[in-house]
C-alpha positions as CSV (number, residue, x, y, z in Angstrom):
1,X,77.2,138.8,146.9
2,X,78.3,142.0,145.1
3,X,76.5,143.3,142.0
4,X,77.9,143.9,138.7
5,X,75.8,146.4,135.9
6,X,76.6,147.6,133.0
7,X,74.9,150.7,132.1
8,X,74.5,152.4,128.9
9,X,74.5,156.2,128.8
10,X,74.8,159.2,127.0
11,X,76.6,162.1,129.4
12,X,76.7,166.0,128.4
13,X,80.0,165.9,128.1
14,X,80.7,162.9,126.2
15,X,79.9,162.9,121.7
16,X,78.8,159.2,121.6
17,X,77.3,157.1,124.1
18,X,79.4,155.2,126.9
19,X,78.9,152.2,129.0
20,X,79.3,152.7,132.9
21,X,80.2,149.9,135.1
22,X,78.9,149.7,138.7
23,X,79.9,147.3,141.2
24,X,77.1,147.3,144.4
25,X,75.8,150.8,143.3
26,X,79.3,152.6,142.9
27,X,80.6,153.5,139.5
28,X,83.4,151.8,139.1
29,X,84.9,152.2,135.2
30,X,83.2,153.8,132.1
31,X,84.0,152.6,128.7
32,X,84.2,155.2,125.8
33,X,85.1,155.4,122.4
34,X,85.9,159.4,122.2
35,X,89.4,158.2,119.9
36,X,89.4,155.3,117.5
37,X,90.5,153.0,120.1
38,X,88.3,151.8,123.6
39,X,89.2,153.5,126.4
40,X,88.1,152.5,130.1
41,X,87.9,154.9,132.6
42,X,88.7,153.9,136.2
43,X,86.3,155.4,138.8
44,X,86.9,152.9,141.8
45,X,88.3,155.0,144.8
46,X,90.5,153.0,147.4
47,X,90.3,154.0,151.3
48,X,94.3,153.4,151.5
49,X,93.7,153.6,155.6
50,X,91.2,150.8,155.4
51,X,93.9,148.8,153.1
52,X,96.2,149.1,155.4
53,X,94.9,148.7,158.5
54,X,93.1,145.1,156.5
55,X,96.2,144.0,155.7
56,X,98.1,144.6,158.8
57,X,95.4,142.6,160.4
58,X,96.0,139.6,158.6
């Protein structure tokens, strides 16, 4: 079963606190509110050569 957290943090490089999401111990998306609007920050990186050869196998 995968493992979703939401972490609350405060980077060096950030002004205002963020929240980090991580999925099984991989961050995943951070969620920031550097403008007047939410922004979420994509992390997850995709092994397109694992896609692939998944899909073909199916």
């Amino acid at each position: 079963m995968e493992k979703l957290t939401v972490e609350i943090a405060s980077p060096p490089d950030r002004d205002d606190l963020v929240a980090e999401l991580w999925l099984d111990g991989k961050m995943v998306a951070e969620i920031n509110q550097e403008s007047n609007e939410l922004e979420i920050e994509y992390t997850l990186k995709i092994d397109l050569k694992s896609l692939i050869k998944t899909s073909l196998m199916v």
